[in-house]
N, C-alpha and C positions, 0 to 999 in steps of 0.2 A: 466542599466537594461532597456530592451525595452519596451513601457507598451503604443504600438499601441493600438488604440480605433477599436472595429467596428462599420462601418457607417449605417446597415440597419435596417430595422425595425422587425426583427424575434419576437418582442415581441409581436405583433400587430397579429401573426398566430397563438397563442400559446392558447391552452382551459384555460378557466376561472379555478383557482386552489383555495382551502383554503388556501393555503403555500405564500409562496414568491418568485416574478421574481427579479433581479436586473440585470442591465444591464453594461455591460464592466465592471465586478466587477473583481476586483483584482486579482490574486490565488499566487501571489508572497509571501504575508505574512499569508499563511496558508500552504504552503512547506514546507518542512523541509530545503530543499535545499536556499528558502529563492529569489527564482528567479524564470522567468517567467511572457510572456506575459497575459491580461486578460480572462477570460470567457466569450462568446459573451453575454450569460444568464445564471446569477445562479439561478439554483430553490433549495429552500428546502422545501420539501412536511410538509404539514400538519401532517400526520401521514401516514401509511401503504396503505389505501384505496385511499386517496389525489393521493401518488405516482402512483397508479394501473390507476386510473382515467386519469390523466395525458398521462402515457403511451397509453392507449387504446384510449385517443383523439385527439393526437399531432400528425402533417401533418409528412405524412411518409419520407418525404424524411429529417428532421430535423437531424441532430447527437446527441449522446446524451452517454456524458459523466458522471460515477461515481466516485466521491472524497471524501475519507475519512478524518483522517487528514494530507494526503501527504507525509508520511514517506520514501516510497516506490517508490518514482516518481518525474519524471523531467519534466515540462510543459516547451516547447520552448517559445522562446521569442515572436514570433507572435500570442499566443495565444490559443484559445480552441474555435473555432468555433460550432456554437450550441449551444445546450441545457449541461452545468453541473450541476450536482446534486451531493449536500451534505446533507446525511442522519442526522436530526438534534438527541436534544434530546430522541424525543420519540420512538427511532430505536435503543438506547444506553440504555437497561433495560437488567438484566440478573437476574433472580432467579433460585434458588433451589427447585428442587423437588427430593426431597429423596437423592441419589449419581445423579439426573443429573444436570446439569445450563442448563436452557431456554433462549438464548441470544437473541438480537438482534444485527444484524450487525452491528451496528454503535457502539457497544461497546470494549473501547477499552482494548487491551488485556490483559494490566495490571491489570484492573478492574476484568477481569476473574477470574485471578489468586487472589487477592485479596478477590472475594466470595469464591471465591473454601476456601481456607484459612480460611475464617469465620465461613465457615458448615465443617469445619475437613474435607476437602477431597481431598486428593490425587493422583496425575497422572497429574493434570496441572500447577504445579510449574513454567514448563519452559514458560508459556505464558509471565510469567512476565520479558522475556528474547526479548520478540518481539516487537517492533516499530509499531503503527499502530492499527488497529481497526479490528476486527471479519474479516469483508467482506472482507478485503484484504487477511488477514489468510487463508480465504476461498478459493479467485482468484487463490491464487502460494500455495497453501498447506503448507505454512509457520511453519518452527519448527526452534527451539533452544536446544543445549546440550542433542542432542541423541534423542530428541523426534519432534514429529510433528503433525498436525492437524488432519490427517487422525486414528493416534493413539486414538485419540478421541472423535471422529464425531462419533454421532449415525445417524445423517438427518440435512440437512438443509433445506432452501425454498428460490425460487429465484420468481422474476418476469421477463418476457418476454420485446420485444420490444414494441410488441403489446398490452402488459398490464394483462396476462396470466399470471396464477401462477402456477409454479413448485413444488412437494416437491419432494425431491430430496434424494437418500442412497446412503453412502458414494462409494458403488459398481458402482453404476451408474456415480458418477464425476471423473473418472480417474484421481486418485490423484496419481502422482509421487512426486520424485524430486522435487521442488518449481513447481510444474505443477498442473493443474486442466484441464479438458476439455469441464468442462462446457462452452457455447458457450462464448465467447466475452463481447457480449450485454446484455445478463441475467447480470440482478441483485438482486444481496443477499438482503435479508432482516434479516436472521435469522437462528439461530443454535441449536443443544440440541449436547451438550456435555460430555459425560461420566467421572467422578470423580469414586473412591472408598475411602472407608471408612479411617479415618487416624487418626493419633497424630496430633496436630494444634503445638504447639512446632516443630517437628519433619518435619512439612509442612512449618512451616514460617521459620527454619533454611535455609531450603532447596532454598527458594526464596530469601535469603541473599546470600546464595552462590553463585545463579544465577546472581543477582545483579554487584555483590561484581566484578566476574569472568570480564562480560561485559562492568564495568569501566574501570577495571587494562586493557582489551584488545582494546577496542573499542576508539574512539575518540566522546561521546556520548555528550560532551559540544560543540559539535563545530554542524555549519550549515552542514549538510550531509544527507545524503539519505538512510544509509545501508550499507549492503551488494552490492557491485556495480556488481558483475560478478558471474555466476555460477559456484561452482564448479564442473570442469569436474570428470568424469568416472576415481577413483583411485589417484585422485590430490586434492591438495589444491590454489584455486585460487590465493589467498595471496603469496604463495611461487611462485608463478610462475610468479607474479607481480615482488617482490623479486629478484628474480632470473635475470630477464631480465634489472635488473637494474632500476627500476620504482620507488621504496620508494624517496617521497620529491618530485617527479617531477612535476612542473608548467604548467599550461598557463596561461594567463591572472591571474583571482583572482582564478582561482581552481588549486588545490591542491589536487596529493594523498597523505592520509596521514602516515605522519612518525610511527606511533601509529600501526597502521595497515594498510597495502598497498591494499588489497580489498575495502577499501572505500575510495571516494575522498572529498573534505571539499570543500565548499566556504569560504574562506579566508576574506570576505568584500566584496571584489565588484565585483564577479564572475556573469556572465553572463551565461543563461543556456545553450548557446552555448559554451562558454571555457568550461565549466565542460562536455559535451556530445564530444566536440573534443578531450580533455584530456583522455575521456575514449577510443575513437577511437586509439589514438596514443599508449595507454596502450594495447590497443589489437595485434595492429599492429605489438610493440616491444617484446609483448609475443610471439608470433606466429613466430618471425623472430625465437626466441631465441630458442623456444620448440619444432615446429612445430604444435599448440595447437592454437587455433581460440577462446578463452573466448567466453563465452554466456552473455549478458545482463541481469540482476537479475532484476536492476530496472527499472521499466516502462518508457519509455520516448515517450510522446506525445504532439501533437502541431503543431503548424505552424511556421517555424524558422525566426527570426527578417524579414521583409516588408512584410509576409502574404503569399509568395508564398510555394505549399507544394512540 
């Protein structure tokens, strides 16, 4: 695992914050992947206004990355140059008013489902089928078993680069496919999600099954990222993994898995680059095989081992 320092002083530009800077901090053991070089700067904001402040004073030309808790993503081994940002607890609050939840982005999605389940209501089961936290749900319009976030988004609210606040209907973010179009650099802070009325038995079955489905299929004990590939238009990525001969295949310490061929595992001592070439060569052999080019599901971002991009 590469776990290159950066040498300059970005912290020394940075506006005075409530929150916290830390500097070449880790990101390897808060992946899911479990790999990956450091963060030049982590901040995590004080609260809402911290973050807003922050944006609206930090030198423009800084980058400035958001991390939830890494479900979703592949940070190279070179690292994250700039500014990252993990929404702490006070971004992770979700209550009930009446059938809706009030979230904040940093909450995660299980948790969703979990309220929804407490107020009897209905229609978000499948959160508790998702990896990851709101704001990502947000990013790629993230769903599980038939349903998706767009099904139940009344508004979110983002903030800008420049520290401008969005609020934002569901019309307005071009939500497909694992897609959103909300720009890039906006970041979520928050969601109201629409529940109906229900049986709580009849909702927390339903979240078992969810469960239940996700273990038998998934490889969810092991260091992995997801879903690795989109499915294309009328396919299933997995069979097309399958298909081209890919179940079991290695590099280094990654591994797709046997379990299920749309995700790939770090095995021990997988490096984010065998797992980002593994998935290349998976693409490669599909596309020999189908004629079909797979899409990347999960984020991969970074500077790949000695820093150049």
């Amino acid at each position: 695992m590469n776990q290159q320092a950066f040498s300059n002083d970005l912290i020394a530009r940075l506006p005075e914050v409530r929150g916290r800077y830390s500097e070449n901090a880790s990101l390897a053991n808060v992946t899911w992947f479990r790999v990956g070089g450091p963060a030049e700067v982590l901040f995590k904001p004080a609260d809402r206004d911290d973050l807003i402040h922050f944006l609206s004073e930090k030198p423009a030309d800084v980058p400035v990355t958001v991390l939830g808790v890494g479900s979703n993503l592949l940070v190279r081994d070179g690292g994250l140059p700039g500014v990252v940002i993990r929404l702490g607890r006070l971004f992770a609050s979700v209550e009930a008013e009446g059938e809706r939840l009030v979230c904040g982005a940093g909450v995660l999605d299980v948790n969703i489902a979990e309220m929804a389940r407490r107020e009897s209501l209905t229609g978000l089961e499948f959160f508790c089928g998702i990896p990851g936290t709101l704001g990502g749900a947000l990013r790629m319009n993230a769903g599980a078993y038939q349903r998706e976030l767009k099904d139940v988004l009344l508004a979110a609210e983002a903030v800008t680069q420049e520290g401008e606040v969005k609020a934002l209907d569901p019309e307005s973010m071009g939500l497909s496919y694992r897609h959103s179009s909300v720009p890039e650099d906006w970041i979520f802070t928050g969601a109201v999600l629409q529940g109906q009325r229900g049986d709580t038995e009849e909702i927390a079955r339903r979240m078992e099954e969810v469960r239940t489905a996700r273990g038998d299929s998934q490889p969810v004990r092991s260091r992995t990222g997801g879903s690795t590939f989109k499915n294309p238009p009328g396919e299933k990525a997995w069979q097309l993994i399958d298909r081209a001969g890919c179940r079991g295949l290695a590099r280094g310490g990654a591994q797709v898995s046997e379990q299920h061929c749309n995700f790939l595992i770090n095995t021990g001592s997988a490096t984010a680059d065998d797992l980002e070439s593994l998935g290349e060569e998976v693409r490669r052999r599909v596309h020999e095989e189908s004629g079909i080019m797979l899409e990347w599901e999960i984020r991969r971002i970074g500077l790949p081992a000695g820093g150049e991009s």
